[in-house]
C-alpha positions in Angstrom: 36.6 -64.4 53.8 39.0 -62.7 51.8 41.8 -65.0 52.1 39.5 -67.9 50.9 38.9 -65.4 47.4 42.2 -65.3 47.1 42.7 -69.0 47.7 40.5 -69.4 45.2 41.7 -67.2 42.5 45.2 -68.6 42.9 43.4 -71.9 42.4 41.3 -70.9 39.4 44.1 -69.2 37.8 47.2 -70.1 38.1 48.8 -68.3 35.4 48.2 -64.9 37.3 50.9 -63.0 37.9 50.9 -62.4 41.6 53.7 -60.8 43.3 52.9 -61.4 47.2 49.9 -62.6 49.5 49.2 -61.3 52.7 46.1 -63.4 55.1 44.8 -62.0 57.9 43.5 -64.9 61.1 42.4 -67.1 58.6 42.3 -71.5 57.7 41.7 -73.2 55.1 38.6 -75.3 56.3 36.6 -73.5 59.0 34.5 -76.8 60.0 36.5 -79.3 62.4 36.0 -83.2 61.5 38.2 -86.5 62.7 40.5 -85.3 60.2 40.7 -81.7 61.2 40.7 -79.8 64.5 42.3 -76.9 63.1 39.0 -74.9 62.1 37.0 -72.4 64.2 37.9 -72.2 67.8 35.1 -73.4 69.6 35.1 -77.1 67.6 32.2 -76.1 65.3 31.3 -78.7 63.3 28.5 -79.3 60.4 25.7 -79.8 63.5 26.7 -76.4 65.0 27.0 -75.2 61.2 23.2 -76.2 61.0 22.1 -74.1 63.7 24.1 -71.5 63.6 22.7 -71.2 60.0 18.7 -71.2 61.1 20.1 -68.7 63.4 21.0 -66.3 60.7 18.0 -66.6 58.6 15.3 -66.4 61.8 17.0 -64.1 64.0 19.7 -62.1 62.3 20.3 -59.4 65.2 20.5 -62.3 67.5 23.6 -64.0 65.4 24.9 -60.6 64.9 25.3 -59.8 68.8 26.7 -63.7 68.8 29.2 -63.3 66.2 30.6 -60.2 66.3 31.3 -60.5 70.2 34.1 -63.3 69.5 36.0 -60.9 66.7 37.8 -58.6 68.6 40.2 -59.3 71.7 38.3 -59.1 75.1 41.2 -55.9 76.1 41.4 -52.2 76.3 37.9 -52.0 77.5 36.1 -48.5 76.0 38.2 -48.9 72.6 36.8 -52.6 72.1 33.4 -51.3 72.9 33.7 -48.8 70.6 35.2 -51.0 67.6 32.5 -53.5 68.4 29.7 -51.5 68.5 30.6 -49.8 65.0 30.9 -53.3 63.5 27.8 -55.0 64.8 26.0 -51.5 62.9 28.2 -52.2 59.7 26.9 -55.8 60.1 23.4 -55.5 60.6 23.3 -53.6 57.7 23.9 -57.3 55.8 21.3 -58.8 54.3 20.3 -62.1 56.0 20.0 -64.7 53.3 22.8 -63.5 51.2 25.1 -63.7 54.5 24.1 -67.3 55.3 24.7 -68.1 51.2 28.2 -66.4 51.7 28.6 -68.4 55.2 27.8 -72.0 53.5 29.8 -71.6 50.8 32.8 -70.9 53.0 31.7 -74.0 54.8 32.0 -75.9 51.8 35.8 -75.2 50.7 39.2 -77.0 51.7 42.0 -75.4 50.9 44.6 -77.8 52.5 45.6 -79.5 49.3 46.1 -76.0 47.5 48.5 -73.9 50.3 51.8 -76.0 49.4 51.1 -74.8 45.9 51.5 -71.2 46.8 54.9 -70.9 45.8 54.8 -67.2 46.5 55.7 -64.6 49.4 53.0 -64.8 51.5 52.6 -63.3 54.8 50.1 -64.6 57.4 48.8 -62.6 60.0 46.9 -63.7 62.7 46.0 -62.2 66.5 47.0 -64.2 69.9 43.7 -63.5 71.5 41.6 -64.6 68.0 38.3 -66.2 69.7 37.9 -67.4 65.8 41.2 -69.3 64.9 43.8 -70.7 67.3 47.3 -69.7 67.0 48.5 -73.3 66.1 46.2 -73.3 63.3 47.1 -70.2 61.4 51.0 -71.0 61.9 50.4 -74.7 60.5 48.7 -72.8 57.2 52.1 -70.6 56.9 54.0 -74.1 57.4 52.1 -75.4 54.2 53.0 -72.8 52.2 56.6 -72.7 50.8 57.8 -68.9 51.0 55.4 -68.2 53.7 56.4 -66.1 57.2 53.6 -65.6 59.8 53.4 -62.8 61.9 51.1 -62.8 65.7 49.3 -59.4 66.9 50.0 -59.6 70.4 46.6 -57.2 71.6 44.5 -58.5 69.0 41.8 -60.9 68.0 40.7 -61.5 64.3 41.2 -58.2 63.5 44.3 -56.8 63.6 44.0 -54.1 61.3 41.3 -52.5 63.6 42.9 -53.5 67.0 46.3 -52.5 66.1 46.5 -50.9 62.8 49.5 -48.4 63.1 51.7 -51.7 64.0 49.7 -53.7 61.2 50.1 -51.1 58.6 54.1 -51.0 59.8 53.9 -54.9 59.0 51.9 -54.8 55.9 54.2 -52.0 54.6 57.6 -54.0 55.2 56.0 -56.9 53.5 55.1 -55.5 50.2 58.8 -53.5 50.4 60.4 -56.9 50.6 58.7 -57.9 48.0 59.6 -54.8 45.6 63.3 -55.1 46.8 63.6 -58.7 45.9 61.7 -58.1 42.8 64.5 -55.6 42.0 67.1 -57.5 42.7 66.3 -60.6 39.9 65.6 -57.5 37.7 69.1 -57.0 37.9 70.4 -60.4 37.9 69.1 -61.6 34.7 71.2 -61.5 32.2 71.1 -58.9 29.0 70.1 -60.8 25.7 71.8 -59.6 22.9 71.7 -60.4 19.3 74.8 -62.3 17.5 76.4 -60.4 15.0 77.3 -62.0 11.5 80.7 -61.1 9.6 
């Protein structure tokens, strides 16, 4: 979810100044069509949308358990558990109808036509064993945007910064350096205006 706000921020506002923009296992159009198979995973379309959707509102623990199972990666056994078990608790704490409002209105937005105008450093993150998004979709969203560079988490699913956060805080780190550095560097390049001096 928070790479679609962001998506839609940039969209909104364009004349923010944003220095970088780093995604994490995300697409821009989660529901696959005949002109779009790189949403969620399992080909979920607007019919599985629809039940998935009376699923939430009639039986939130039930969606919950069915959700939350396909975030992480399906490795390192008592460490998944444990991640997953603290995040179905964080998410049953949700309340139901506000979920599924926040769930249709990702449905609703395509961001395909707005990536190539990210003309910005923007890192994409996204895990190999992701249950969510496959691996060709997330690298075709870094192909769309212009300064883009995608990195893969090689133990994780759709959350990296859980499943492997000492590497993914090594990554996020050297992201936001380059960014500084090459911020530095036209700092220095631009030229000095100086005023013209009448005799």
């Amino acid at each position: 979810m928070g790479a679609m706000v962001s998506w839609d921020l940039l969209r909104r506002y364009r004349q923010l100044d944003i220095a970088g923009l780093a995604t994490v296992d995300m697409v821009p159009r989660l529901l696959n069509g005949p002109d779009w198979s790189y949403g969620l995973r399992e080909g979920e379309d607007h019919h599985v949308f629809d039940r998935h959707l009376k699923l939430m509102r009639s039986d939130w623990p039930a969606f919950t358990d069915m959700f939350m199972s396909r975030i992480f990666s399906g490795d390192d056994g008592e460490a998944k558990a444990g991640l997953l078990a603290r995040a179905k608790k964080v998410a049953l704490e949700n309340d139901p109808e506000s979920m599924a409002r926040i769930w249709t209105e990702m449905v609703e937005q395509d961001f395909n036509k707005e990536l190539p105008r990210l003309d910005l450093p923007a890192l994409v993150i996204s895990g190999r064993h992701s249950r969510l998004y496959s691996t060709p979709a997330t690298q075709w969203a870094a192909g769309c945007m212009p300064q883009a560079k995608s990195v893969e988490f090689s133990r994780s699913g759709h959350a990296p910064s859980l499943e492997e956060p000492d590497e993914f805080n090594r990554v996020l780190s050297a992201f936001v350096d380059s960014i500084q550095t090459s911020n530095r560097a036209q700092s220095v390049q631009k030229p000095v205006e100086t005023g013209s001096k009448s005799s």
